[in-house]
Every structure is written in structure tokens, then in C-alpha cells.
C-alpha positions in Angstrom: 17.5 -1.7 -25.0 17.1 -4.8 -26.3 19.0 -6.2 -29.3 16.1 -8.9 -30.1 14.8 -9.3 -33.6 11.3 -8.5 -32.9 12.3 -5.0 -31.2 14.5 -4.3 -34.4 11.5 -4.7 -36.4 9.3 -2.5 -34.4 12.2 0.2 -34.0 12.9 -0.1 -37.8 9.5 -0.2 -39.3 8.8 3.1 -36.6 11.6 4.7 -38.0 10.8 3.7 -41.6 7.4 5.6 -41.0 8.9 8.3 -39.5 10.8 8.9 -42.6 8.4 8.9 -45.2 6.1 11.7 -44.4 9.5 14.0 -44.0 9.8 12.9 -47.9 5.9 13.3 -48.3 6.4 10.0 -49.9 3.6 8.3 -47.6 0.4 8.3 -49.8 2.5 6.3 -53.1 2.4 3.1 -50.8 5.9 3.1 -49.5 7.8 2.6 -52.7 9.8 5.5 -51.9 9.8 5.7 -48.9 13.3 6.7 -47.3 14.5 4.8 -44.3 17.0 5.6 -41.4 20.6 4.9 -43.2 21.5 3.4 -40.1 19.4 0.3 -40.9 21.2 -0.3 -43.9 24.0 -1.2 -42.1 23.5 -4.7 -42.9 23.4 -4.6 -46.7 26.1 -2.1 -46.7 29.2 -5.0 -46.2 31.7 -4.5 -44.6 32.4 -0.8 -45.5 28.7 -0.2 -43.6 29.8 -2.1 -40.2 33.1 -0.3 -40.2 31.3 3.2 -39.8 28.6 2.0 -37.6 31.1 0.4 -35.2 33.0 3.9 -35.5 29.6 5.6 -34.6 29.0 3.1 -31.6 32.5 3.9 -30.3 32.2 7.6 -30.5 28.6 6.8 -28.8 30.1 4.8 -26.0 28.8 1.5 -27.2 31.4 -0.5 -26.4 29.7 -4.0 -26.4 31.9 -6.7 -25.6 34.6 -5.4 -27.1 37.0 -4.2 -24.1 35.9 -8.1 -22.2 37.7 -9.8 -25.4 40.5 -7.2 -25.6 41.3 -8.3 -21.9 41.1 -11.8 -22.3 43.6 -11.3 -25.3 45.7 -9.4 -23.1 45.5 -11.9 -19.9 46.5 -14.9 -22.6 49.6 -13.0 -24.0 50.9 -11.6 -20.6 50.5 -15.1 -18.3 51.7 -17.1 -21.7 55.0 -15.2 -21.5 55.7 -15.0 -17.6 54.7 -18.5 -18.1 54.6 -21.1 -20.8 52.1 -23.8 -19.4 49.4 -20.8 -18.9 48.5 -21.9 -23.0 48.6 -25.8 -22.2 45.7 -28.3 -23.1 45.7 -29.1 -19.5 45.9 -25.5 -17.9 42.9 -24.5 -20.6 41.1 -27.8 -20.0 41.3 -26.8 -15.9 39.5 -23.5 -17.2 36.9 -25.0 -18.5 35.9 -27.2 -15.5 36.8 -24.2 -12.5 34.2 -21.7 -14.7 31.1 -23.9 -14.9 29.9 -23.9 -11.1 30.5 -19.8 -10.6 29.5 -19.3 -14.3 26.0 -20.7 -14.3 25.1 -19.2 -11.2 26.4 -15.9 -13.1 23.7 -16.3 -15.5 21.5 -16.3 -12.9 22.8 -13.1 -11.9 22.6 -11.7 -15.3 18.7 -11.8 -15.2 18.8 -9.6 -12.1 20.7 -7.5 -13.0 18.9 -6.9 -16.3 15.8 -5.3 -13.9 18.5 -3.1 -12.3 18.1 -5.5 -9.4 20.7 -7.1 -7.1 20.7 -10.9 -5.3 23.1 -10.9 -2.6 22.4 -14.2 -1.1 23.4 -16.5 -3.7 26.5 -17.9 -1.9 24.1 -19.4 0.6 21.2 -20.1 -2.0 24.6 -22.5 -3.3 25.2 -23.8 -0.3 21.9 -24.4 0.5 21.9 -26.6 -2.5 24.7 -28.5 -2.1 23.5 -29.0 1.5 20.0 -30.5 0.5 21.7 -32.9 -1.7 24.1 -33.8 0.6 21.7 -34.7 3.3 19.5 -36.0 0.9 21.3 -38.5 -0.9 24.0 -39.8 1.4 22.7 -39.0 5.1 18.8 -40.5 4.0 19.9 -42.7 0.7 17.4 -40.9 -1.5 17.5 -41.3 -5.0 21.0 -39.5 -6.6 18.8 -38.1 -9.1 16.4 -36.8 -7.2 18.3 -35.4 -4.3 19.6 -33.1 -7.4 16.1 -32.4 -8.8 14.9 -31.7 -5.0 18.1 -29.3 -4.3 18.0 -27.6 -7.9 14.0 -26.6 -6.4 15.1 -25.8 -3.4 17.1 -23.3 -5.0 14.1 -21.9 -7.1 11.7 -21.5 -4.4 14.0 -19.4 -2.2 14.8 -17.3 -5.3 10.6 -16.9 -5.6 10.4 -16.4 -1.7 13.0 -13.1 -2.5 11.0 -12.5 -5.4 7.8 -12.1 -3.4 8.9 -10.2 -0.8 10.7 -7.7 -2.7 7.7 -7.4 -5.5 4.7 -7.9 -3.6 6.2 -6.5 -0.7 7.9 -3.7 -1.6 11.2 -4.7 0.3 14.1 -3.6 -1.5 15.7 -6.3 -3.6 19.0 -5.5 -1.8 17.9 -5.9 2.0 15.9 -8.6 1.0 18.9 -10.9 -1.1 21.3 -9.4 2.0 18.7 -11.1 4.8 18.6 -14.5 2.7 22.3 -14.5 2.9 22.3 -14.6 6.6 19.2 -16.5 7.1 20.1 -19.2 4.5 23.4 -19.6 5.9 22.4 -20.4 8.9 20.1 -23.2 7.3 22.7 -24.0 5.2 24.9 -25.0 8.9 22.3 -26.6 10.5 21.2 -28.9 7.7 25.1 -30.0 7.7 24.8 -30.7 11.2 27.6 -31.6 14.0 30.6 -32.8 11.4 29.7 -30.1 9.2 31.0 -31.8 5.8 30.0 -34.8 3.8 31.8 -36.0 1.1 30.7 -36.2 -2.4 30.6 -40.5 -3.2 32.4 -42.0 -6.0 30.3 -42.3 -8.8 27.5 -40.1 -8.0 25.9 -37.7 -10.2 27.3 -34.7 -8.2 30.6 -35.9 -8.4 30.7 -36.6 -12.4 29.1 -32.9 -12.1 33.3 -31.8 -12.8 34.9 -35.4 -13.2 33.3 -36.9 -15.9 35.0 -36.2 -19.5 33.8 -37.6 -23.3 37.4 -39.2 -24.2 35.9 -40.1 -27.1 37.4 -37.3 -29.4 34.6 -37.5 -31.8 32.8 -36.1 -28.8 34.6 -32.9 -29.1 33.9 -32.6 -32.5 31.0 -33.3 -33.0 30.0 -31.0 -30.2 31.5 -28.4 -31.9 29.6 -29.2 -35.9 26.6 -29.2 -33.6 27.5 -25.6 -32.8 28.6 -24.3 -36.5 25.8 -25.8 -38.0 23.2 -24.0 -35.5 25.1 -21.0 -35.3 24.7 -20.4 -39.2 21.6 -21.9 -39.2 20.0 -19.3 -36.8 21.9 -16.4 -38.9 20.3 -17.7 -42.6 16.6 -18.1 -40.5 17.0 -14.3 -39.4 18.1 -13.1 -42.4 15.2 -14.9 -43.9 12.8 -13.5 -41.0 14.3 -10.4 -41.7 14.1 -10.0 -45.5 10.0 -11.4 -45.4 9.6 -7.8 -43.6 11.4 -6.2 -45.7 14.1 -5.1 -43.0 17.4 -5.0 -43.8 19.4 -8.1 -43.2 22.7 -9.4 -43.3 24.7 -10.1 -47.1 25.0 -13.8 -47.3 29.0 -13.0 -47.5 28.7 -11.6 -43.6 27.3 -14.8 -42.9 29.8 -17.1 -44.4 32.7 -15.0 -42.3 30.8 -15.2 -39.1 30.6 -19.3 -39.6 34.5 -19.2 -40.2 35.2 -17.6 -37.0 32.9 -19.2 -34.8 34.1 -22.6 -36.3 37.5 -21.7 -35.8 36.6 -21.1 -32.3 35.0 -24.0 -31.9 37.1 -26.7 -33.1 40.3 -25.3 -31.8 38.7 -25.5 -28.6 38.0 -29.1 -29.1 41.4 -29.7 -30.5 43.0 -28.6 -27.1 40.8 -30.3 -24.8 41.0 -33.5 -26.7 44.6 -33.0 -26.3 43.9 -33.0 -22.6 41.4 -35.4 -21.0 38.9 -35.1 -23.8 35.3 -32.8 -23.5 34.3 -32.2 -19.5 30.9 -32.6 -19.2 30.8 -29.8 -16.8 31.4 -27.3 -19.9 28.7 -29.4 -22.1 25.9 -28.3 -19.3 27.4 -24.6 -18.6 27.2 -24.0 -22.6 23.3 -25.6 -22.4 22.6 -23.6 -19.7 23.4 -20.0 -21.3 22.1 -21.5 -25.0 18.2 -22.1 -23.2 18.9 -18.7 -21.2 20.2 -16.6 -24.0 17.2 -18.1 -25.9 14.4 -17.3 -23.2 15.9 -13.8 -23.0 16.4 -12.4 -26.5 13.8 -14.7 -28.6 10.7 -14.9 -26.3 7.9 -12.6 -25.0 9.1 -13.0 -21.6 12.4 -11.6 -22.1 11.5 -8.8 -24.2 9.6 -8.2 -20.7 12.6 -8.6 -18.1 14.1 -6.0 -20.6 11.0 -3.7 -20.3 11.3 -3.8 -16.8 15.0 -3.4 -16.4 14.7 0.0 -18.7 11.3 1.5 -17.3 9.6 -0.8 -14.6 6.5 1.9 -14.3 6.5 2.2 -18.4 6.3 -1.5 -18.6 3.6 -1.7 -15.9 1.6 0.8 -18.3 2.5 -1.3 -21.4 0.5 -4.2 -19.4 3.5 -5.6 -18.4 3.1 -8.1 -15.2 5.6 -6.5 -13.7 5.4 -8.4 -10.0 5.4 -11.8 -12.4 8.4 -11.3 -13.9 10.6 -10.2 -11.2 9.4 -13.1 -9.0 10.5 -15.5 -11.8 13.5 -13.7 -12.3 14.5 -14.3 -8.9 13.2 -17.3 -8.9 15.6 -17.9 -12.2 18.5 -16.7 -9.8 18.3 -19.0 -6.7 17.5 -22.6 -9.3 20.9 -21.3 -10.9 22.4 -20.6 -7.9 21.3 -23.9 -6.2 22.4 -25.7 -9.8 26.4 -23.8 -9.6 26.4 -25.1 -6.0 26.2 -28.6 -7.1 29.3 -27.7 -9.3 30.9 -26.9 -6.4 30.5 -29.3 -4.3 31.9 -31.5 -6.8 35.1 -29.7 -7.0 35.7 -29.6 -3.3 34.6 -33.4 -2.9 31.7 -32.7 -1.1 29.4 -30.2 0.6 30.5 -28.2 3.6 29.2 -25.2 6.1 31.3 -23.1 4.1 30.4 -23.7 0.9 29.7 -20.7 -1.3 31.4 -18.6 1.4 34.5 -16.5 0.8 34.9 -14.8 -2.5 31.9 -16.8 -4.3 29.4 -13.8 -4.2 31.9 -11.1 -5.1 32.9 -13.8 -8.5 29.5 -14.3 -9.1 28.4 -10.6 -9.1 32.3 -9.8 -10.8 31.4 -12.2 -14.0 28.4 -10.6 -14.7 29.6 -7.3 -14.8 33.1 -7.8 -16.1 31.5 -9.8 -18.8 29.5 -6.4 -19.9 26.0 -6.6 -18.3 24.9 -3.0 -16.7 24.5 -2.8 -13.1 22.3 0.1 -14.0 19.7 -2.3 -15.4 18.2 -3.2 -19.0 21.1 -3.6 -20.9 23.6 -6.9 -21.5 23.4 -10.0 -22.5 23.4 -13.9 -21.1 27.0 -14.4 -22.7 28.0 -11.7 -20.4 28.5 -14.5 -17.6 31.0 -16.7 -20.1 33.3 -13.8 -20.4 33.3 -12.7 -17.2 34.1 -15.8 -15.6 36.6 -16.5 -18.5 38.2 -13.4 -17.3 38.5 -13.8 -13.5 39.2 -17.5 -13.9 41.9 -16.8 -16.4 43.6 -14.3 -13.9 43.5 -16.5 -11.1 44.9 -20.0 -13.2 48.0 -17.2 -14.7 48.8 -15.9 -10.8 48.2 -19.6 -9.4 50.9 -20.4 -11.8 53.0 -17.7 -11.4 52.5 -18.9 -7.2 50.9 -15.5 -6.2 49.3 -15.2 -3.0 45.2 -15.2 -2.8 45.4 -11.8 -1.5 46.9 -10.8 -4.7 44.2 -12.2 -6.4 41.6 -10.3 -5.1 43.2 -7.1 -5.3 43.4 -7.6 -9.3 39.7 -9.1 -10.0 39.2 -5.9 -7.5 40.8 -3.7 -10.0 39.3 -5.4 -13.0 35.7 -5.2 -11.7 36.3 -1.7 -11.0 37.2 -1.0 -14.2 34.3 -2.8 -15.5 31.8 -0.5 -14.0 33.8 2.6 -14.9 33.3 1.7 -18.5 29.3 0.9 -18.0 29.4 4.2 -15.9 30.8 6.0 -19.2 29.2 4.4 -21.7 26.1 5.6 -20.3 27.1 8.9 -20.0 28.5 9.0 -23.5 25.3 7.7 -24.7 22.8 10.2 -22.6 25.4 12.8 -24.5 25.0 11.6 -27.8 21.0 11.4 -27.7 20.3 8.2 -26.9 19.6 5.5 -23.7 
């Protein structure tokens, strides 16, 4: 269910046991003890990964594998119907449009790891947006704090849905579907008779989307940061991994998972520095998924949201709080979803009635899903939201290119988010086939 390091040791070491009576190998102190071959995987090279990927496909564990197909097949068809789709300044534009609607994503992500749904948080955005608005220019409050206030805002509606639905009993869906009504209508009367106020120059909101690091060294250097901690985490697992005696990955798998990642990464930086230089709005989307993807795969607590996702009554029995952690999950949701509406509001040059109207919910909700996180609960992964909003943002730069109407634009992230839950819809099925959850 989870792909975390402690649950592969507990899985392995239970399947280690498992095999070593079957050998009646278990009373010589586990020197010959046989182990699942699966688990070799990772000391097997190359050759090993080749057939386990073969046995995930055949199993219907796709991964992320049919998100990065489609975003190589979005980049070839819009590069050839147009050649600007490619440019430093058409990727660069990517990068600032996905940061508001991606981080509240990641919110998303956490509910719908419980197999939960938040329907409200195009108003929880607005809401936001409209607390900082009022805030900062109506009452000249602190810039800073008019975010710090809004971002909380945004929290303690997410715990208020939390409550109601885990305490309560109310069903996560009626309750997220009465906070987008209700919070709406908050959202309008805190904007008041005009019904907009702009975003001022030099505000924190607005450098939210329009500040950049022209500094190319910036750009970089953000991406040796990245390299360097990605291979650093790898050698520290392996290490983890090898001092209980689990298998763990060949130093050469290593090195070739570096390569790619800094290939990534610094022909990323080379195109934006070809543009306007590194937005800052894609320096605090990429913190916000490193802290979540860390709080949900290396910590206690999300080991937890996982428990709950895949058995919510199992957990409970495990001595799982399990009213604790959807509360804060929710809670999780509406601070993200408060935090994306500033991101917005700095796009549209301020905050107004209808802000996080429209198709924000359905992006929000598409991202996480497209991006391969179950709506069935339990399984995906915080990265999920970076993919997904990669894809639908992708789609709609190429057709805003190509000068297709909005309407068409819907009907294909329709199509693609359709898609994306036939393939979560098989997978499981393929998976409850083959033996396994």
C-alpha cells in the first residue's frame, strides 16, 4: 500500500520468515534462510528490474508510467502543429500557470489517499485570497501577515470539514459539497459591494507569480541542490537498507538514476534561464511537494493516512487515531487550498468574487488523479499532483496556441481524466486478479 522504506522492511523481513520454515532452515539462525526472489530485485541490476517491471505490467501496476507516456505524447503532437509549444518562454509560462492549481493538488492528494473527497476547495481558495485581500489593502495590515492569517484561515476550515465529517459522521462529500456553498458565500461578502481588489505592486502576493531569480546561477544552483539530495537520499537508503540486511539498490543503479534526474534538472534550468530566469512560484510549488512527499512516505504519520486510506477500521484496531488523522488531513487540504489561492490571485492581479470558481475544482481534483493517485483510496503518491497539473496545463498552453476554444479544452482534460480513472479502475481489477491489493 505504501511504498515507504519502513513498510518494505516489515513486508520483507515477514516474508523472509515466512520462507525459512518452508526450507526448515529456521533453527541454523537464518544463514540459510531463503527469501522471496522478488526482494532481490534490487541486487539483481538491470536484468532483475526488467522482469519485475514485466510482472507489474501483467499485474496492472502501471505506476506513473502511462502520466509520462502522455506528457511525451502532448510535447511531440503540440511541438509539431506548433513550433513555439517547445519555447523557453511557452515552458517558462508552464511553470508559473501550474504552481497555484498544483499545490492545492497536493492538498488533494492527502484526501484522496483516505479514499476521501474535498469538494469545496475552490472556495476554501477564494476564501484565502479574500482574507488577504481585505486584510492587507482594505485595513493596511502587515503584507506578511495578511498571508500568514489567510494561509490559517485556510487550515481551520479544512479542520472545521475534518471535524464534522470524523467526529460527526457526515460524509466527507456532503460535508466538502456544503463548504463549497457556504464558503462562497463568505468568500462574496468579505469582497463586499465592488467585488475585486487589486493585487499592489510589490506586495508579497503579487511576487507570488512575478518575481524571477535572473541570476542564472540561480537556476543552477537550484538544480545541484537537487542532484546532490536526490543521490544523497538514494546512498542513505541503500545504507539503511543494507544495515537490515534487506536488499538494496547496486551502487551502478544509483549512478544512472543521478544521470537522469540531473539531466532533468539542468535542462530545465537551461530553458528557463533562457527565458526570464527561475520563477519563484516553481521554487515554492517544488518545496511544497518535497516537505509533503517527505511527511507522507518517511514519517509515522503518513504510514498512518496510508493505514487509513487502505482499511480505516484495520487501522483503528492497529491503534491508529483514526479521527486525528483525517481532521489533519483535511485540515492539510484547506491551508493548501488557501496557499494555491494566493497563487491565483497573483495571476489575475487581484482577488475577486469569482475566484476559484469555474473549472478550478474539476483541475484540482483532474491533477491528482491524472497524475496517478487512486480515487479508491490508499494508493499514490505526492508527485502525483506535479504530473497531473503538468498534463492539463500542457494541454491547455498547446490548444491556447493552436487558438482553440475553452469549450474544447474541457472536453479534452474531460476525456483525459476519464481515462485516468479507467486505468486506476483496471489496475485494481488486474491486481484483485492477480492476488494482490
Amino acid at each position: 500500500m505504501s511504498d515507504t522504506v519502513d513498510k518494505e522492511r516489515g513486508s520483507e523481513a515477514a516474508n523472509a520468515k515466512e520462507a525459512a520454515p518452508a526450507n526448515g532452515d529456521a533453527g541454523n539462525g537464518g544463514a540459510d534462510r531463503v527469501v522471496d526472489p522478488r526482494l532481490l530485485v534490487r541486487e539483481q541490476g538491470f536484468a532483475g528490474y526488467l522482469t519485475e517491471f514485466k510482472r507489474k505490467v501483467r499485474g496492472g501496476e502501471l505506476g506513473s508510467l502511462p502520466v509520462v507516456l502522455g506528457l511525451i505524447a502532448i510535447a511531440v503532437i503540440f511541438q509539431s502543429l506548433n513550433g513555439n509549444f517547445l519555447s523557453a518562454g511557452s515552458l517558462s509560462d508552464i511553470s508559473i500557470y501550474i504552481a497555484g492549481t498544483g499545490i492545492m493538488a497536493t492538498g488533494i492528494v492527502f484526501v484522496l489517499l483516505l479514499g476521501e473527497i474535498d469538494l469545496s476547495v475552490g472556495s476554501v481558495a477564494g476564501v484565502g485570497a479574500a482574507v488577504w485581500a481585505v486584510l492587507s489593502v482594505t485595513h493596511d495590515v502587515n503584507d506578511w501577515l495578511a498571508v500568514l492569517i489567510a494561509i490559517v484561515s485556510g487550515l481551520a476550515i479544512g479542520a472545521l470539514h475534518g471535524f464534522f465529517f470524523a467526529k460527526v459522521g457526515v460524509p466527507a462529500f456532503v460535508v466538502t459539497l456544503a463548504g463549497f456553498l457556504g464558503w462562497s458565500g463568505l468568500q462574496i461578502w468579505l469582497m463586499g459591494q465592488e467585488g475585486s481588489i487589486n493585487t499592489p505592486e510589490s506586495s508579497v502576493v503579487e511576487d507570488l507569480t512575478g518575481y524571477y531569480f535572473e541570476d542564472i546561477a540561480a537556476a543552477y544552483g537550484l538544480a545541484l541542490v537537487a542532484v546532490l539530495a536526490y543521490a544523497a537520499a538514494l546512498l542513505v537508503d541503500a545504507k539503511r537498507r543494507r544495515a537490515a540486511k534487506l536488499p538494496s539498490r547496486p551502487v551502478s543503479e544509483i549512478v544512472v538514476r543521478t544521470v537522469v534526474v540531473a539531466v532533468v534538472a539542468f535542462v530545465a534550468a537551461y530553458v528557463l534561464n533562457q527565458s526570464r530566469g527561475l520563477p519563484l512560484a516553481l521554487v515554492l510549488f517544488l518545496a511544497v511537494l518535497v516537505i509533503a512527499d517527505f511527511a507522507v512516505r518517511r514519517t509515522t504519520y503518513g504510514r498512518q493516512i496510508f493505514a487509513v486510506g487502505g482499511n480505516a477500521e484495520a487501522a483503528r484496531r492497529a491503534g491508529i487515531n483514526v479521527e486525528r488523522v483525517r481532521i489533519t488531513v483535511f485540515g492539510i487540504a484547506g491551508m493548501l487550498a488557501a496557499f494555491g489561492g494566493l497563487f491565483i490571485a497573483s495571476l489575475s492581479g487581484g482577488a475577486t468574487k469569482s475566484l476559484g470558481a469555474g473549472n478550478t475544482l474539476m483541475n484540482v481534483i483532474a491533477a491528482a488523479v491524472i497524475g496517478g493517485t487512486s480515487l479508491f483510496g490508499g494508493r499514490g503518491k505526492i508527485w502525483s499532483a506535479l504530473l497531473g497539473i503538468l498534463v492539463i496545463q500542457s494541454i491547455q498552453q498547446g490548444l491556447n496556441l493552436l487558438g482553440m476554444a475553452s469549450e474544447i479544452q474541457y472536453m479534452i482534460t474531460g476525456a483525459v481524466l476519464l481515462a485516468a480513472v479507467v486505468i486506476d479502475s483496471v489496475s485494481r481489477r488486474t491486481q484483485k486478479t492477480a492476488g494482490r491489493t
